[in-house]
Backbone bond lengths (Angstrom), bond angles and torsions (degrees), N, CA, C in turn:
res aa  C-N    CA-C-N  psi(-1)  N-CA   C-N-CA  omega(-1)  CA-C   N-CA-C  phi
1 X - - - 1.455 - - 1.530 111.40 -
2 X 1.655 128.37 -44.90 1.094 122.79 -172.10 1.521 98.85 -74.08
3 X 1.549 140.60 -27.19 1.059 126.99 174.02 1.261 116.76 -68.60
4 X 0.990 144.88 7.35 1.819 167.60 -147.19 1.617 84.45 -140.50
5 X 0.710 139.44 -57.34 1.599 135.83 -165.57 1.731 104.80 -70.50
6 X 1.268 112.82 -66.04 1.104 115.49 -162.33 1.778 108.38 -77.99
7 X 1.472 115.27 1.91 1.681 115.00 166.05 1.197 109.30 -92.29
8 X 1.327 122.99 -20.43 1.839 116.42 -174.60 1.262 115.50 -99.59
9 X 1.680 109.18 -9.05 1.258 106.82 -150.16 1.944 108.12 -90.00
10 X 1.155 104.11 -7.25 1.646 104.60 148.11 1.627 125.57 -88.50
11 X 1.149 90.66 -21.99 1.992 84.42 156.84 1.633 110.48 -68.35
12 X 1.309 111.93 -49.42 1.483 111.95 -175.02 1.846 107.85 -46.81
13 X 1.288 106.26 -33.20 1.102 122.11 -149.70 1.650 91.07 -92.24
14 X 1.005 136.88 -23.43 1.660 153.67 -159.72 1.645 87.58 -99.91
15 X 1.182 113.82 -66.08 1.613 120.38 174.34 1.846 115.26 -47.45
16 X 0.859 97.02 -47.71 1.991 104.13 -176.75 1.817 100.59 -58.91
17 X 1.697 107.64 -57.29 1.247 103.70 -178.16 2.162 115.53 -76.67
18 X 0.824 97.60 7.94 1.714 82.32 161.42 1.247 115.02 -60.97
19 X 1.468 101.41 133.42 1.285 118.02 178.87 1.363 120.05 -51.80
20 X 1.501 114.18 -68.39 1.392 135.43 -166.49 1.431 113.75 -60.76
21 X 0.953 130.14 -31.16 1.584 120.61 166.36 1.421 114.83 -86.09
22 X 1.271 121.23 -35.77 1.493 128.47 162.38 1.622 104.11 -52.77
23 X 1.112 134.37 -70.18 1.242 123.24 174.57 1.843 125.50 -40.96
24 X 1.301 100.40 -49.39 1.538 115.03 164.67 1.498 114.32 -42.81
25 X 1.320 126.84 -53.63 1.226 131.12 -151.47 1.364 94.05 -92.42
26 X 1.872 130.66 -19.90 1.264 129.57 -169.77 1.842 94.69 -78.06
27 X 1.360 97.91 -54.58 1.708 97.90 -168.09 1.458 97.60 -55.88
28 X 1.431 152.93 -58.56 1.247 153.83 -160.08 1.434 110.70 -45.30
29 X 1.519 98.16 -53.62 1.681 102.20 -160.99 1.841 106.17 -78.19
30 X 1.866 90.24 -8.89 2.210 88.91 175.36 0.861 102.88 -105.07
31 X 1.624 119.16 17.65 1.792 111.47 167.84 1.049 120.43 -72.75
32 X 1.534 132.21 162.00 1.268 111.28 154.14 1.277 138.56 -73.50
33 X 1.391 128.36 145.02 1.562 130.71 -130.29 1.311 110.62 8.53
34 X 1.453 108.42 80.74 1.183 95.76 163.42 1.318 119.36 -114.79
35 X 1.325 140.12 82.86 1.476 129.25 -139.45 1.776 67.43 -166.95
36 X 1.253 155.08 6.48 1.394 145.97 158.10 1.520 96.63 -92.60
37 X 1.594 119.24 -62.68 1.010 144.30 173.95 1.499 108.80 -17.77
38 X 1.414 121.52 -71.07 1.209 151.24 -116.69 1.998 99.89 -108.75
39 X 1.339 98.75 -37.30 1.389 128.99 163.36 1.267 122.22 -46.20
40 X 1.792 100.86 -73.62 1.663 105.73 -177.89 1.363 109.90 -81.10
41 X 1.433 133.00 4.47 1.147 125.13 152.82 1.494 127.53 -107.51
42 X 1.374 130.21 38.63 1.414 164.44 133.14 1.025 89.45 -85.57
43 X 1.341 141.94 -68.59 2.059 115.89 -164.31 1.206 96.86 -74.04
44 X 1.337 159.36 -38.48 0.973 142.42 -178.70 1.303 121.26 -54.16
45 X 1.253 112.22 -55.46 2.118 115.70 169.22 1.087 80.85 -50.09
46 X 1.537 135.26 -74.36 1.682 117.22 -118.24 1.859 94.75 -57.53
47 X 1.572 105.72 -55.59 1.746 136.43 -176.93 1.626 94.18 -19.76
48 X 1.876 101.45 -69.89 1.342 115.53 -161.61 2.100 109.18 -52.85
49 X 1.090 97.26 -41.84 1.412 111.90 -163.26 1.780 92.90 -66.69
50 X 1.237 120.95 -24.36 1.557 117.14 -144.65 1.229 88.66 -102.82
51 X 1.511 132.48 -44.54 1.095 136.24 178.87 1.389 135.58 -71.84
52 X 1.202 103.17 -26.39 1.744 135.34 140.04 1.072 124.98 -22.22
53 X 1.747 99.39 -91.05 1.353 102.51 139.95 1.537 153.90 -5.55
54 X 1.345 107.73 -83.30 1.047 129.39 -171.27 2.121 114.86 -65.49
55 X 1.258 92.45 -26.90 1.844 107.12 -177.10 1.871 97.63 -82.52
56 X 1.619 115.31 -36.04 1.384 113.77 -167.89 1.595 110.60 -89.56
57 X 1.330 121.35 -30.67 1.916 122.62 142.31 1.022 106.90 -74.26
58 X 1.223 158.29 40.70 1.524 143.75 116.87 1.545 110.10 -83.46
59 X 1.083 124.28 -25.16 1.833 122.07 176.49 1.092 89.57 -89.81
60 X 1.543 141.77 -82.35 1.561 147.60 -154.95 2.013 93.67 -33.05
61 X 1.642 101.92 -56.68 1.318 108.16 -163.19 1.966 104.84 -44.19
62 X 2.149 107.04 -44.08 1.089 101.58 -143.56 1.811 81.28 -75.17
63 X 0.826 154.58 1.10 1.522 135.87 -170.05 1.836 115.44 -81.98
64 X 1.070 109.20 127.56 1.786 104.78 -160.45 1.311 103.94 -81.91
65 X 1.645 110.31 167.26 1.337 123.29 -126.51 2.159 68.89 -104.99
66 X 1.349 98.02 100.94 1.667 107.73 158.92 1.316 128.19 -161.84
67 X 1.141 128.08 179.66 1.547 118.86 -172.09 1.718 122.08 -74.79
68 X 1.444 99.65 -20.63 1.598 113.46 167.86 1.405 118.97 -59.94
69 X 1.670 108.83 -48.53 1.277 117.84 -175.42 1.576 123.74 -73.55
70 X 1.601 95.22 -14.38 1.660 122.72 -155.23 1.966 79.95 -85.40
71 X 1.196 114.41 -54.88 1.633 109.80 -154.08 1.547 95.42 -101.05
72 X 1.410 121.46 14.51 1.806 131.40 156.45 1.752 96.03 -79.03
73 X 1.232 115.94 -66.62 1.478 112.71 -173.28 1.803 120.43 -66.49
74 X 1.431 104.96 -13.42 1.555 120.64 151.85 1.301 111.49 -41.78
75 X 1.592 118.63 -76.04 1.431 133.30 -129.71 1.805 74.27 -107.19
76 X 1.509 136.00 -7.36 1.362 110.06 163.58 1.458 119.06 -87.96
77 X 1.330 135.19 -4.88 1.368 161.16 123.39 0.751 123.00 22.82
78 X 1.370 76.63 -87.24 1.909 135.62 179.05 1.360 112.39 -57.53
79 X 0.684 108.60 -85.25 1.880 123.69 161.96 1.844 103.35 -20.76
80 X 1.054 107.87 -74.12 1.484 119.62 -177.17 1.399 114.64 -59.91
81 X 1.444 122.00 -47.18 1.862 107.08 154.01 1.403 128.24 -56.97
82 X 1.163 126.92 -16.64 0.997 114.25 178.04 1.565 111.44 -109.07
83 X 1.263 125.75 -23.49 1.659 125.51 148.91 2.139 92.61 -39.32
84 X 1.015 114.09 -62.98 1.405 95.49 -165.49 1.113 122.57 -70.28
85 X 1.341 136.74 -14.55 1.588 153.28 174.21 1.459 75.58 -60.24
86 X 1.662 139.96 -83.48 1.482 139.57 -115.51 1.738 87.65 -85.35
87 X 0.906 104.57 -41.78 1.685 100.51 175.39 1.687 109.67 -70.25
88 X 0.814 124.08 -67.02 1.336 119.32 163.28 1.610 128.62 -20.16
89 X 1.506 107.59 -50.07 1.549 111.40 166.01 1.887 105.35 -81.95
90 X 1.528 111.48 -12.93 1.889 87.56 169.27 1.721 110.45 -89.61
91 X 1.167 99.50 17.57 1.717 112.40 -167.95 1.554 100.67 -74.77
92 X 2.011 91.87 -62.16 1.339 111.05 -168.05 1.051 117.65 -61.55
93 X 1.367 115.71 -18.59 1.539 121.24 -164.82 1.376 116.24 -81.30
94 X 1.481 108.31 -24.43 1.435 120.32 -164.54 1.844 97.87 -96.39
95 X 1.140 126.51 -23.09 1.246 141.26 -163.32 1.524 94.79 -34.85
96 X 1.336 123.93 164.90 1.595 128.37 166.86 1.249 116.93 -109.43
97 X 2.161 104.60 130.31 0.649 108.28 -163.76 1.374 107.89 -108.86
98 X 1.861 110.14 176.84 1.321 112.67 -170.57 1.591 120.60 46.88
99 X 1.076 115.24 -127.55 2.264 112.57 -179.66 1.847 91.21 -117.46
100 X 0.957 114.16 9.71 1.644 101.28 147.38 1.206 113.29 -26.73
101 X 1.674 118.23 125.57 1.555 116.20 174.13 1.517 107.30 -101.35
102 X 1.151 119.31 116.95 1.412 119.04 178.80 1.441 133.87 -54.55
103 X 1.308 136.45 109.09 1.425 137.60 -136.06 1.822 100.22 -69.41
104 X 0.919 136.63 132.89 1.405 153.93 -171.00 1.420 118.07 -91.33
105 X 2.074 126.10 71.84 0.836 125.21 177.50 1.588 141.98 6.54
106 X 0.930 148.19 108.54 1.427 131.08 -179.75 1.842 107.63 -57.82
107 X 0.965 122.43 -35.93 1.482 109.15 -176.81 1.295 109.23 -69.51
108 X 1.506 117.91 -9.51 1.735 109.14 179.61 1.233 98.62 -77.85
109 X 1.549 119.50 -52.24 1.368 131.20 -166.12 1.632 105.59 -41.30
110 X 1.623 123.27 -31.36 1.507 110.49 -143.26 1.885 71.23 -107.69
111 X 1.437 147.17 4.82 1.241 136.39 145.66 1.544 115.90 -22.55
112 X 0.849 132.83 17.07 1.844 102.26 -148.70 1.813 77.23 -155.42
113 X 1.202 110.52 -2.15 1.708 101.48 -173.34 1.821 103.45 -141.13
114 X 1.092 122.15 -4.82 1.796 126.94 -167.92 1.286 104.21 -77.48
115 X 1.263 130.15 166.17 1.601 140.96 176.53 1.490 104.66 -86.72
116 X 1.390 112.42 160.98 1.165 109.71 162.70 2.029 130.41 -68.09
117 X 0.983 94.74 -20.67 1.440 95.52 172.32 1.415 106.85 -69.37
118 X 1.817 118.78 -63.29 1.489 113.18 169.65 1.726 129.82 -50.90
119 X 1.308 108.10 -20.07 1.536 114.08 161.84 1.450 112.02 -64.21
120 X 1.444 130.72 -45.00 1.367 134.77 160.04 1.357 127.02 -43.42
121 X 1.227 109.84 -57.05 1.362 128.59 179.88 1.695 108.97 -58.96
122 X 1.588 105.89 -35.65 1.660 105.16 174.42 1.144 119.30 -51.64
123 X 1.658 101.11 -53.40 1.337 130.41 -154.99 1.337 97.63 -55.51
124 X 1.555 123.96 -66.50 1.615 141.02 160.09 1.798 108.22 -10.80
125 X 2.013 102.04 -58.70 1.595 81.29 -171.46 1.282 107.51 -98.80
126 X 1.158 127.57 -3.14 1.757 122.22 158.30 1.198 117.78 -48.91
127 X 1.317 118.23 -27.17 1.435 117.65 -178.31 1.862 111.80 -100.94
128 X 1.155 92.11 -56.21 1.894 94.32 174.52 0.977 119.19 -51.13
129 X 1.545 129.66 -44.67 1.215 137.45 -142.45 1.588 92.09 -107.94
130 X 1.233 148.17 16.43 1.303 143.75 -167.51 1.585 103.05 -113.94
131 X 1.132 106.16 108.26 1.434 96.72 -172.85 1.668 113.29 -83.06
132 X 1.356 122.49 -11.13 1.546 120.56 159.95 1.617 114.45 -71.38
133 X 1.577 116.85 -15.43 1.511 107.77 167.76 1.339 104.41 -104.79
134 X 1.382 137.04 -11.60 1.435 115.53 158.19 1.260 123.85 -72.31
135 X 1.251 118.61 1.03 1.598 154.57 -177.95 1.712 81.55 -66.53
136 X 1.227 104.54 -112.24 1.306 121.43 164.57 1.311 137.71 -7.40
137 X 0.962 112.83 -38.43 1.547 136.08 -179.85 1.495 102.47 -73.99
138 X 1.602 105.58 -68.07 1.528 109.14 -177.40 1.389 113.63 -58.79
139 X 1.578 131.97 -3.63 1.384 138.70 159.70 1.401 108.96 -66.27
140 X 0.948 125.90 -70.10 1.249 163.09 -148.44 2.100 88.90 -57.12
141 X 1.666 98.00 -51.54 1.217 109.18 176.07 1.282 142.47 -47.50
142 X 1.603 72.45 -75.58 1.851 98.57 159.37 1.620 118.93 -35.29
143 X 1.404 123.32 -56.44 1.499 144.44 152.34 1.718 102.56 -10.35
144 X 1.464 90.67 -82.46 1.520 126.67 -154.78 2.358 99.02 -53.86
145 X 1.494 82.45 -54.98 1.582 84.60 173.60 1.394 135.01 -93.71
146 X 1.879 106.31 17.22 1.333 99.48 -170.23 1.658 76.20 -111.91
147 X 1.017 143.32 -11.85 1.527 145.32 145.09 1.554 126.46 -20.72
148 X 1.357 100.39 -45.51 1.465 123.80 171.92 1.593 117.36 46.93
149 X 1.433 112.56 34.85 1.369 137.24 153.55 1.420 123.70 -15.17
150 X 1.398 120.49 155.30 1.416 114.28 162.45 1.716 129.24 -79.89
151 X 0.718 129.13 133.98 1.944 106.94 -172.75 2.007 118.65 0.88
152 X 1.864 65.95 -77.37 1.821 73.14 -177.93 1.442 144.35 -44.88
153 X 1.705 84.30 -22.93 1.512 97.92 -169.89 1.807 98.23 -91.79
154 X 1.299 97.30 -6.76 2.137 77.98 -179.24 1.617 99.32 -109.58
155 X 1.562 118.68 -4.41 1.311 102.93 171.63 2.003 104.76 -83.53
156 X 0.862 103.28 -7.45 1.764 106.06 175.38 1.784 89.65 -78.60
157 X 0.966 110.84 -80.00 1.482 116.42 173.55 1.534 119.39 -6.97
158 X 1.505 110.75 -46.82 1.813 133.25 -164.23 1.346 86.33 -87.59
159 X 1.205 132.72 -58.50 1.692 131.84 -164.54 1.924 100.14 -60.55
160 X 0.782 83.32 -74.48 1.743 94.68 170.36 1.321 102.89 -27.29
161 X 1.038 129.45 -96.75 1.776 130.31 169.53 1.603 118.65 -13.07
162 X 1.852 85.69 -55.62 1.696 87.97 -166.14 2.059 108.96 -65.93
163 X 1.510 103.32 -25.08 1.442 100.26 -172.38 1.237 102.67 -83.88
164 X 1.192 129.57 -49.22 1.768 121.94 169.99 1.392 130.56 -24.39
165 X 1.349 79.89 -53.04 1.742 91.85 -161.88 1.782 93.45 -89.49
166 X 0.813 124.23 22.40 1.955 120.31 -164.52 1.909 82.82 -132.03
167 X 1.425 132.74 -14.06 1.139 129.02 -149.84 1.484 108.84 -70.78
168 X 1.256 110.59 -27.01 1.996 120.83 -169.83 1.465 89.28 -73.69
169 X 1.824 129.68 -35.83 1.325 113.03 -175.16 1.630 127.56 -84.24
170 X 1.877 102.99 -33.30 1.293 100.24 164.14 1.390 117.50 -92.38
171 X 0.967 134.24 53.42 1.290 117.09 156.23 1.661 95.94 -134.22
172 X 1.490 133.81 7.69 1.178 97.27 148.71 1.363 120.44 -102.74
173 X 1.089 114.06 -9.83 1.582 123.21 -173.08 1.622 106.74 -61.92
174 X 1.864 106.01 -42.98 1.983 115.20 179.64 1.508 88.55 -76.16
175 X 1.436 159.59 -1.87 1.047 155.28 -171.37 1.413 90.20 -78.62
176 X 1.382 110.83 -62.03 1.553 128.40 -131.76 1.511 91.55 -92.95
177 X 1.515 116.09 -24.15 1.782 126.51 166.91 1.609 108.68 -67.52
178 X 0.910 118.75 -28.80 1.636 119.61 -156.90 1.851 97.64 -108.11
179 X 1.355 105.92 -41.82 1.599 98.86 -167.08 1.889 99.48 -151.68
180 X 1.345 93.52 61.88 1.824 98.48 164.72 1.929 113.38 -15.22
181 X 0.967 101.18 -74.29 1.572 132.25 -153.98 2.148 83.74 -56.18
182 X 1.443 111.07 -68.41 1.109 98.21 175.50 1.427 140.36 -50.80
183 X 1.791 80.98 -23.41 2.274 79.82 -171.98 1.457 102.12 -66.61
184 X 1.628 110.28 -38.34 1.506 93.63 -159.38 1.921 121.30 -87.89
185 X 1.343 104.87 17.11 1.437 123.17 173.34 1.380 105.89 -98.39
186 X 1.832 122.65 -26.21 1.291 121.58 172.52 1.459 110.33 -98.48
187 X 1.124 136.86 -22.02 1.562 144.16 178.70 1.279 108.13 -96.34
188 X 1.214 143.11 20.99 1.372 129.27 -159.18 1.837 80.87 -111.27
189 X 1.797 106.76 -67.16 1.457 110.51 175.87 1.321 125.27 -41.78
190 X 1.174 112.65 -46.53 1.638 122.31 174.44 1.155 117.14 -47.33
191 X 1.454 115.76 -54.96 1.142 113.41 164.92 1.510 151.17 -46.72
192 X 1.768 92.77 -18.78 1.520 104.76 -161.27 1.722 70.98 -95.69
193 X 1.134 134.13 -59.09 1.409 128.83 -165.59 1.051 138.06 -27.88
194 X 1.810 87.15 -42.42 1.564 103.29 -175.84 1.589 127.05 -69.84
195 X 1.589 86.89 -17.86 1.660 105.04 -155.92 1.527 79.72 -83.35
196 X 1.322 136.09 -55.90 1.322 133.10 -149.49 1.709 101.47 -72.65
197 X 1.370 120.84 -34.07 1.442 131.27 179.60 1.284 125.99 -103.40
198 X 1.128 119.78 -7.63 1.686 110.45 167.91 1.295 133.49 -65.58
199 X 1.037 128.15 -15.19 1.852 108.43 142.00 1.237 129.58 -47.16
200 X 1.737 117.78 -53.76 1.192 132.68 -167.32 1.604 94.07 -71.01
201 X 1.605 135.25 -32.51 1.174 145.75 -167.89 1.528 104.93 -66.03
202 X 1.758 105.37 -55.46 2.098 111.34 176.88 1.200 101.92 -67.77
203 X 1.428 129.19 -39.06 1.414 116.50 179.30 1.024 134.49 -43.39
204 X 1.406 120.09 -60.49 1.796 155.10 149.28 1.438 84.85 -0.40
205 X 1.555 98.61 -78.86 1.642 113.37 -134.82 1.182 79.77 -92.25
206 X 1.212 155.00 -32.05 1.896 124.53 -154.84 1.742 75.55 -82.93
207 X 1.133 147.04 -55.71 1.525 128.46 -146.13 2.070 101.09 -64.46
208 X 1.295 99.97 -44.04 1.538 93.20 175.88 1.275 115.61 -58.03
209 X 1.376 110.71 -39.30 1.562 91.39 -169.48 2.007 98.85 -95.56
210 X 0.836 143.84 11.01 1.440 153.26 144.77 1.733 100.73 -54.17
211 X 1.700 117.00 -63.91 1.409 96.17 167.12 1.091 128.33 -61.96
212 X 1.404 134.51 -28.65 1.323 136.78 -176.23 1.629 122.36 -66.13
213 X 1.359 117.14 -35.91 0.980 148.80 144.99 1.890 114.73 -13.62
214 X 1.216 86.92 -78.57 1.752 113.56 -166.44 1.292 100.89 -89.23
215 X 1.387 122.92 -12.45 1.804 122.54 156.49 1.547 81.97 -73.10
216 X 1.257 120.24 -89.82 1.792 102.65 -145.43 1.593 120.70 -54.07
217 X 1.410 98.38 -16.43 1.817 100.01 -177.27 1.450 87.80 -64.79
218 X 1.209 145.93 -49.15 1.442 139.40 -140.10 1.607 98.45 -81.33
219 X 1.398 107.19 -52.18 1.696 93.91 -173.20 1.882 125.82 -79.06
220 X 1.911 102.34 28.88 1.099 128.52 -173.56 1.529 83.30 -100.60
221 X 1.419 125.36 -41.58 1.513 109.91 -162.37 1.967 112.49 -99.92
C-alpha cells in the first residue's frame, strides 16, 4: 500500500495544483452568497475525481499479475510522461508575456451568477473532461491496481487520492465556512495570481510530473 501511496502521490499533488478549478472555486466562494455555489462544485471535483478513479482501477486491477502486464503499465507511464512534457512545453510557450493581461475566460466570468446544481455540474466536467487530469488519474491507477490489494485496502487507497487531489478545492471552501472575513483577504490575491500565472503554473508542474511519470514507467520494465 505505501508503495501505491508514494507513486501517485505527485499526481495527487499535480491534481491539487491545477489551476482551473482552483481558480473556479476561488471566484465562487468571493461571490456573493456564494457558499451554495461553492459547495456543489466541491462535490462535483470530489464526484469527478472518484469516479475517474474508480472506472481506471477497475481495468488496471483486471490485468493479471505477470511480467507482460507489469512492462504494459511501464510503457503506459511512459507514454503519459511524456504526453505531459509535450503539453507542458505548449504551456510555456503560450505563457504571458511582459504586463500582457491575460484574457479572462467567459465561463469564469458567468461564476459569479450560476446555480448551485450548474456549479456541480462544472465541477464534474472540469475534472472529467481534462485530459491532463485524466492524465493523472490513469497514473494514479495504474499504481493503485498494479498493487493488487484486497478491496479494503484500495478503497483506502481511492479516498486518499480522492482527498489530496480535491485539497486546492476544500480547503478554501472550509476556509470560507469557518472564517468568511479571512478567506476573502487570503483568496482575493490568489486569485489575481493565478489568473496572471497559470500557464507558467501547468507548465511547471505538467513537466515535473511528465518526469516523474517516465521514472516510474521505467522501473516497471
Amino acid at each position: 500500500m505505501l508503495t501505491a501511496i508514494g507513486e501517485f502521490l505527485p499526481l495527487a499533488l499535480g491534481m491539487t495544483l491545477s489551476p482551473l478549478p482552483l481558480i473556479a472555486i476561488v471566484v465562487l466562494v468571493l461571490s456573493a452568497n456564494g457558499t451554495g455555489r461553492s459547495l456543489g462544485f466541491m462535490a462535483g471535483r470530489l464526484i469527478g475525481i472518484a469516479m475517474m478513479l474508480t472506472a481506471m482501477t477497475l481495468a488496471a486491477e483486471a490485468l493479471p499479475e505477470s511480467s507482460e502486464a507489469t512492462t504494459l503499465s511501464g510503457l503506459l507511464k511512459i507514454s503519459l510522461g511524456l504526453g505531459l512534457i509535450y503539453v507542458a512545453a505548449r504551456k510555456w510557450r503560450k505563457r504571458p508575456q511582459g504586463e500582457t493581461e491575460p484574457k479572462v475566460p467567459g465561463w469564469m466570468s458567468s461564476l459569479n451568477t450560476i446555480s448551485a446544481p450548474r456549479a456541480f455540474s462544472m465541477g464534474l466536467a472540469l475534472t472529467v473532461a481534462n485530459p491532463k487530469e485524466l492524465a493523472f488519474t490513469l497514473g494514479a491507477a495504474i499504481s493503485i491496481g498494479a498493487a493488487h490489494e484486497q478491496p479494503g485496502a484500495i478503497i483506502v487507497l481511492a479516498l486518499i487520492y480522492t482527498v489530496l487531489s480535491g485539497a486546492s478545492v476544500l480547503a478554501p471552501v472550509i476556509l470560507h465556512l469557518v472564517a468568511p472575513g479571512r478567506a476573502r483577504s487570503v483568496l482575493g490575491p490568489v486569485q489575481a495570481w493565478l489568473l496572471r500565472h497559470q500557464s507558467t503554473v501547468v507548465g511547471v508542474v505538467l513537466l515535473a510530473l511528465g518526469v516523474v511519470l517516465i521514472s516510474d514507467g521505467l522501473t516497471y520494465l
